[in-house]
C-alpha positions as CSV (number, residue, x, y, z in Angstrom):
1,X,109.5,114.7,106.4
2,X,111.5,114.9,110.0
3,X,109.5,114.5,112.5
4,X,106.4,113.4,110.8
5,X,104.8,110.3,112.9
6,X,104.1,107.2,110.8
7,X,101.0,106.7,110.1
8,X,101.0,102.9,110.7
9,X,102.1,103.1,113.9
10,X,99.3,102.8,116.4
11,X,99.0,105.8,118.8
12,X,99.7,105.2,122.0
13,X,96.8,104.5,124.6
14,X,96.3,107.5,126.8
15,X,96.3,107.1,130.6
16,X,92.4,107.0,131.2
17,X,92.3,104.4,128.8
18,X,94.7,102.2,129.9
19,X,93.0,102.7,133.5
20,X,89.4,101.7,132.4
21,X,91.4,98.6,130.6
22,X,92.6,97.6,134.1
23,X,89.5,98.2,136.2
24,X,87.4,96.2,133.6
25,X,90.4,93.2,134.4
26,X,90.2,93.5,138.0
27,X,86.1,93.3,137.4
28,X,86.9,90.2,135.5
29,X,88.9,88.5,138.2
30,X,86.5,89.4,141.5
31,X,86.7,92.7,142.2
32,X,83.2,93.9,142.3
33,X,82.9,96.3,144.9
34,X,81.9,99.5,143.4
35,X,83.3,101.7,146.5
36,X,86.5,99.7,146.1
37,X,86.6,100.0,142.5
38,X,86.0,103.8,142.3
39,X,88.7,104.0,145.1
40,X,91.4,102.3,142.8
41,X,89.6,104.2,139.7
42,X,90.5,108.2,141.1
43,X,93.6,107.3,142.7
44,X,96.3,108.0,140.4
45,X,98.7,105.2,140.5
46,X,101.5,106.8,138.1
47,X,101.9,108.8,141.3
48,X,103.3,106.6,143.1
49,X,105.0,104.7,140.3
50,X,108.8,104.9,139.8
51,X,110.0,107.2,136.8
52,X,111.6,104.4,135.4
53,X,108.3,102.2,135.0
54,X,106.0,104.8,134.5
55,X,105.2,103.7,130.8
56,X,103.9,100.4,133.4
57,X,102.0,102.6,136.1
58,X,98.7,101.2,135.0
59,X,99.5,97.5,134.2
60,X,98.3,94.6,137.0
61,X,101.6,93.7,138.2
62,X,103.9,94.6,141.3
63,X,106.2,97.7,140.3
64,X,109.6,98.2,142.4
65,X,109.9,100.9,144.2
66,X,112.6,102.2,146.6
67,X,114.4,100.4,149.4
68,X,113.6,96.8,147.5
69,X,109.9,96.9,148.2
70,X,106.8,97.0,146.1
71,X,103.9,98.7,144.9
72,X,101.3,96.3,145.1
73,X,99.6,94.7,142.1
74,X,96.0,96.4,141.2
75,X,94.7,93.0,141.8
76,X,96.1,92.2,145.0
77,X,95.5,95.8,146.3
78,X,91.4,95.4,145.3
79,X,91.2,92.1,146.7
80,X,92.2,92.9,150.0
81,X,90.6,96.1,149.9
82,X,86.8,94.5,149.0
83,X,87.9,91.8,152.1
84,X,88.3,94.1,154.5
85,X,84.4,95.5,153.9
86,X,85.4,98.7,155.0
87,X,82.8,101.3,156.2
88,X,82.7,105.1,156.1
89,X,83.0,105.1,160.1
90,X,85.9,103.0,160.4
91,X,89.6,103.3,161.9
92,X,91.9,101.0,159.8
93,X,95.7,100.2,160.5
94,X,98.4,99.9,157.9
95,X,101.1,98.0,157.8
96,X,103.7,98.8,155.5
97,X,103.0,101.9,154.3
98,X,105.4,101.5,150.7
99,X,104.8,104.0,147.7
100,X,101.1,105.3,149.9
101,X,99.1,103.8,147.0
102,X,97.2,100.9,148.9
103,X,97.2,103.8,151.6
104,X,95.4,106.0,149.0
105,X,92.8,103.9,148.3
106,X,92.1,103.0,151.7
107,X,91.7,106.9,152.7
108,X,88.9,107.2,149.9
109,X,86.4,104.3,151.7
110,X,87.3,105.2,155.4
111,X,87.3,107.7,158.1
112,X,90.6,107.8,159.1
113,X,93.9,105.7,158.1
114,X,96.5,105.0,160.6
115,X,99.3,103.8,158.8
116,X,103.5,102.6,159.5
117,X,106.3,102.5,157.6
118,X,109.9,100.7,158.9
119,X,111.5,102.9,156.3
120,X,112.1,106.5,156.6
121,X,112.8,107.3,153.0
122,X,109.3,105.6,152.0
123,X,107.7,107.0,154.6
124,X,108.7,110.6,153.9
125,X,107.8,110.4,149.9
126,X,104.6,108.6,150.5
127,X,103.6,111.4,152.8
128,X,104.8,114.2,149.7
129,X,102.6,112.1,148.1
130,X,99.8,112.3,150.4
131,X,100.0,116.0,150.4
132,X,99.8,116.6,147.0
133,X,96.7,114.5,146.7
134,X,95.4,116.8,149.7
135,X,94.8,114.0,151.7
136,X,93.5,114.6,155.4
137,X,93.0,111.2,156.7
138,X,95.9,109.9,156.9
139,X,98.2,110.0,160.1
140,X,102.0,108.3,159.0
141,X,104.5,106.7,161.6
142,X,107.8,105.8,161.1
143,X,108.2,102.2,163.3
144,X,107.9,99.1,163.4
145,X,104.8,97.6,161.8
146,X,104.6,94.9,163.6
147,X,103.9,95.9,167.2
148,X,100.9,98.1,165.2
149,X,100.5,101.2,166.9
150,X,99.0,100.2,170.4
151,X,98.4,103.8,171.2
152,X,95.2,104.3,168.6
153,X,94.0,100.5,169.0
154,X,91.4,99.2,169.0
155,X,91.1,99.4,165.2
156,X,87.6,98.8,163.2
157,X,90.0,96.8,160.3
158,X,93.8,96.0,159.9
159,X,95.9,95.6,156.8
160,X,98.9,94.2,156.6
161,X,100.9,94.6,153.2
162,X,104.2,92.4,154.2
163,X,104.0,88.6,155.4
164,X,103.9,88.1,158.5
165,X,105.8,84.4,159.6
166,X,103.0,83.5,161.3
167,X,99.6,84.5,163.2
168,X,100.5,88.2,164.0
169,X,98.8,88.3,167.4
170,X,100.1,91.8,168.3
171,X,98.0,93.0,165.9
172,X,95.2,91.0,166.1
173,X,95.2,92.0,170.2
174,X,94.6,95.8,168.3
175,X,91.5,94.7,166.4
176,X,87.8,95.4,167.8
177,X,85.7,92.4,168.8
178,X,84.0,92.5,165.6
179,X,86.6,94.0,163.5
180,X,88.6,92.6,160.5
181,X,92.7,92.0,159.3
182,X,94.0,91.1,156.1
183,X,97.1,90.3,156.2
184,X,99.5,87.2,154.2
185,X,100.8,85.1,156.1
186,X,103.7,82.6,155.4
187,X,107.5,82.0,155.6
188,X,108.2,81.3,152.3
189,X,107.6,82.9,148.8
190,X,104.2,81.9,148.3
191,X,101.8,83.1,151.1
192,X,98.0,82.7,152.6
193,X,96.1,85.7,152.0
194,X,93.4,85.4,155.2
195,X,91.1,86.5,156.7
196,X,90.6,87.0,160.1
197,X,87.3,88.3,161.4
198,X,86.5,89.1,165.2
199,X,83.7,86.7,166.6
200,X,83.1,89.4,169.5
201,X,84.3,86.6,171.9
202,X,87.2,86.8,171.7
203,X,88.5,84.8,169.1
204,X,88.5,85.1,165.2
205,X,87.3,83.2,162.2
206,X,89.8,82.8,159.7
207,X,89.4,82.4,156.0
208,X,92.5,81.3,153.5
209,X,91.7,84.0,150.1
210,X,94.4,83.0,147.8
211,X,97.8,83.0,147.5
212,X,100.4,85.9,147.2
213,X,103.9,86.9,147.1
214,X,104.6,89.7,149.7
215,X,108.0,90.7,151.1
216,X,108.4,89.5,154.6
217,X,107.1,91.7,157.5
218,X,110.5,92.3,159.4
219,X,110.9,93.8,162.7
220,X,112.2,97.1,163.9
221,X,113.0,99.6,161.3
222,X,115.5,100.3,158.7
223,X,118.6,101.2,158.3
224,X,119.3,102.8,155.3
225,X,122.3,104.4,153.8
């Protein structure tokens, strides 16, 4: 009959399923955090997920998004996430602030989320965004990432969601004593995810995670067509 659905064909998994699939994988590859987990768990990554891929919104894999960037991989976004070891208390700094989904899940462990954007058209959907999910912990700049936003500073953790060429000192001069940044850092296309931790002396311990692929943190901001 027309329009009947074949009966051999397997329905399709529904979009809580296909979450609790990819928070069991990022369990499986190191993400064990439970505040980090249940962040990623109740944010609703379809949102910020193209039309085009949404069918993909819930696999653990970069998605492209507008202006040639990124949404982050599930993975890559928990890992640095659970690195930061962010408290309820703290101030964190964004950079790059893309689709909003990293900022999203940050927003759900943390007081309040400063966060910058070099391109205007990202920066005015991810706030839409934002507002939809009635988010009121979030405070969006349009600028240039990489000179932070001195203005706030000092900031209890930063995260940087571009590669920066090389130790970003401008933004490290923005941390607390004691505070932590993520950020990759590398010229090339493979990166070092580290991180650096304030030794309240003024210096930092620095830890190399893993590797990563991240566009390149570029300076000054956009122009777009």
């Amino acid at each position: 009959m027309a329009g009947a659905e074949d009966p051999a064909k397997p329905a399709a998994d529904s979009s809580e399923t296909r979450l609790a699939r990819l928070v069991l994988a990022l369990r499986s590859q190191g993400v064990s955090d439970p505040g980090v987990l249940n962040a990623i768990e109740t944010t609703p990554r379809d949102l910020f997920t193209p039309e085009l891929f949404q069918e993909r919104a819930w696999e653990d894999q970069a998605l492209p998004i507008a202006c040639g960037q990124t949404i982050s991989q599930p993975f890559i976004v928990g890992l640095m996430t659970q690195a930061l070891g962010v408290e309820k208390r703290d101030r964190i700094l964004e950079i790059g602030t893309g689709s909003g989904y990293q900022t999203t899940v940050l927003s759900k462990l943390a007081r309040l989320v400063y966060t910058v954007e070099r391109y205007r058209t990202l920066m005015a959907e991810a706030e839409g965004r934002f507002k939809q999910l009635g988010l009121t912990n979030v405070i969006t700049r349009f600028g240039d990432g990489g000179l932070g936003w001195p203005e706030q500073a000092p900031f209890d953790r930063i995260l940087v969601t571009a590669a920066a060429p090389g130790e970003p000192k401008a933004l490290l001069s923005q941390l607390k004593p004691t505070g932590v940044l993520v950020a990759p850092v590398g010229k090339g296309p493979v990166q070092e995810l580290k991180r650096y931790r304030g030794d309240g002396q003024g210096g930092f311990d620095v830890e190399i995670l893993t590797e990563v692929r991240f566009v390149p943190l570029l300076d000054g901001v956009a122009r777009e067509l």
